[in-house]
N, C-alpha and C positions, 0 to 999 in steps of 0.2 A: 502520223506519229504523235503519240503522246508526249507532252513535256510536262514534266515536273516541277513544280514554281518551286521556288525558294524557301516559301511558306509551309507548302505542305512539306516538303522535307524537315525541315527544324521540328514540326509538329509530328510527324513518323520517330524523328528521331528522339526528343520528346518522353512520348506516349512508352518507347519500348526503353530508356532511361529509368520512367518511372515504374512498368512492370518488374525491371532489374530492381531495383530500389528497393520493391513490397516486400521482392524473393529474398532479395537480403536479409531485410530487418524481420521477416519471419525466422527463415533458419538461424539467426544472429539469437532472436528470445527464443526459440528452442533450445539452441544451446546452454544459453546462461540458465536457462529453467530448469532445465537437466542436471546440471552441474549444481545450482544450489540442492535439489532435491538429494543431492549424493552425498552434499557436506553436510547436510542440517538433521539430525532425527525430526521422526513425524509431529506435523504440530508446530516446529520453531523455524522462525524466520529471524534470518539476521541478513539485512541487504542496506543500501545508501541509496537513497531516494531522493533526488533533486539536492544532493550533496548533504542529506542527513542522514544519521545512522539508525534506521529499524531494527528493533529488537522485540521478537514476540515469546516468549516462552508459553508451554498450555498450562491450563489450569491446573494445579496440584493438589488438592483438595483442600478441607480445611479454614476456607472463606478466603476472601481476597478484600483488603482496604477495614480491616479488623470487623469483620462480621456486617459491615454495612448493608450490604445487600441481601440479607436474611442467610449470610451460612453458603451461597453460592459460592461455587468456585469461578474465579475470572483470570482470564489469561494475563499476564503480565504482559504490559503493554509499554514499552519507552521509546521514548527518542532524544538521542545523543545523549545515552546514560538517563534521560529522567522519564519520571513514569508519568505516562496521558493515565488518569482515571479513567474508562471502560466501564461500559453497562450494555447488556443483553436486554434487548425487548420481549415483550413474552410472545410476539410474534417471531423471534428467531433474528431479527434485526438490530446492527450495535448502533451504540450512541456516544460518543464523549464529551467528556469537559468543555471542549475546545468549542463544538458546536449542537448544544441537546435537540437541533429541530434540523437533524438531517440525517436520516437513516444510512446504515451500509450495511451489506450482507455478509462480510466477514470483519473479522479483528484488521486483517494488511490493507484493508481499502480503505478503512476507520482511520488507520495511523496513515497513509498514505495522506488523504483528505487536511487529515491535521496540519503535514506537512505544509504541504500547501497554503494552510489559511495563517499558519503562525507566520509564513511571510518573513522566516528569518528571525525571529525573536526565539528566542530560550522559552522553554517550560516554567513556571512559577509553581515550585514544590505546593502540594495540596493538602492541606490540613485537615483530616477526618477524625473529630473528636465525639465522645458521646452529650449526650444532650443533660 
């Protein structure tokens, strides 16, 4: 007769807790992902991120930051109401203010990122004057 230690039960039990867990928090961000793609037109993210508020609007033509960047359009990029400065690589890669030596592939991983590094501080309005 086989018997079952103590051990390996807790770890069975365990193992199949945290398969329960994955299943969860997958159908969990399907949902929410679904549900913002419902509220938001295409292009705009408005979501709260480690308890800050993302706001992405797309580029509306026009230039963005008074023509600073040659006339390109750039998305409007804030958090908690104020705007991250944004720049596109010309390899297709963003950059910001916050941190210019670290790539990301969209605008929400840019602000996400920011999130993050600002660590709780506010934005410091950004001053883009002509030369």
């Amino acid at each position: 007769m086989n018997k079952i230690t103590r051990r390996q039960a807790l770890g069975t039990t365990a193992g199949a807790l945290t398969v329960l867990g994955i299943a969860g928090a997958t159908a969990h961000a399907a949902a929410t992902d679904s549900r913002a793609a419902a509220t938001t037109p295409a292009g705009t993210v408005d979501e709260v991120y480690l308890g800050r508020r993302i706001q992405i609007s797309p580029a509306s033509g026009g230039g963005h930051h008074g023509g600073h960047h040659g006339g390109a359009a750039m998305p409007s990029v804030r958090i908690d109401g104020r705007e991250l400065h944004v720049m596109q690589n010309a390899d297709g890669t963003w950059i910001s203010v916050v941190n210019h030596y670290e790539t990301y592939a969209d605008p929400t991983s840019l602000a996400r990122a920011a999130v993050r590094e600002l660590q709780g501080s506010q934005l410091a309005p950004m001053q883009m004057g002509g030369m």
